[in-house]
C-alpha positions, 0 to 999 in steps of 0.5 A, spaced: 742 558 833 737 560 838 732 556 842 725 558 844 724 557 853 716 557 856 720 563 859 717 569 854 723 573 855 729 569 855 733 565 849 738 559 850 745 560 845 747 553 843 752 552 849 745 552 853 747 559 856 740 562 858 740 569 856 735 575 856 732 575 850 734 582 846 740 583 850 747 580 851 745 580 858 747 572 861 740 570 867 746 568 871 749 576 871 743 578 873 742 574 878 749 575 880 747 582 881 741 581 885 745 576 889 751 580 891 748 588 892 740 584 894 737 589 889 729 588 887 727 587 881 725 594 881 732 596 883 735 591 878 731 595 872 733 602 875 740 599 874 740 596 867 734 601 865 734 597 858 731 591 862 724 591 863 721 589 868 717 583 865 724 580 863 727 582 869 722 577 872 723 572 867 730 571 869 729 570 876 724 565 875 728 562 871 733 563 876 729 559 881 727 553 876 733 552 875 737 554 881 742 548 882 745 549 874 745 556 876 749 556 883 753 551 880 755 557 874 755 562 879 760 558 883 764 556 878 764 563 875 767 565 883 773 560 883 775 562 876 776 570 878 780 568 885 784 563 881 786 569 876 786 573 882 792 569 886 795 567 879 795 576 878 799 577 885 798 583 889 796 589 885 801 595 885 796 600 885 794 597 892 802 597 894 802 604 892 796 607 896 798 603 902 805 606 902 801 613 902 797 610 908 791 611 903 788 604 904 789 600 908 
């Protein structure tokens, strides 16, 4: 079940998860997205050309009318996948190229 938001382009699921209406794609990956690389809008379309502009828009208004819920996942997102990456230990693929010299 989805909930309407004043937001056009955007759908809350049932968890309260804001998604871009049409797309499986979460606000918060987006903005991840434009957080981590500092891509436009413009930038961000040319990455996910499925998005419009008006969606893309859409999910950064959300973004910063809802910036503190949405650090707050952002940061737990963060903690989860260094917890997996400590958990996972160091990569042998990683060990390998070293040995060659091939990354440092």
């Amino acid at each position: 079940m989805l909930t309407a938001t004043t937001y056009e382009h955007l759908q809350i699921d049932e968890n309260g998860v804001p998604f871009i209406a049409g797309t499986t794609m979460k606000v918060v990956e987006l903005v991840m997205a434009q957080l981590g690389y500092g891509w436009s809008p413009e930038e961000l379309h040319f990455q996910h050309p499925y998005l419009s502009l008006g969606q893309i828009h859409a999910a950064l208004a959300y973004y910063w009318d809802h910036k503190v819920e949405l650090d707050a996942d952002i940061e737990r997102r963060w903690q989860f996948a260094e917890q997996a990456r400590q958990q996972a230990g160091p990569s042998r693929l990683a060990e390998k190229l070293r040995a060659q010299g091939l990354l440092k």
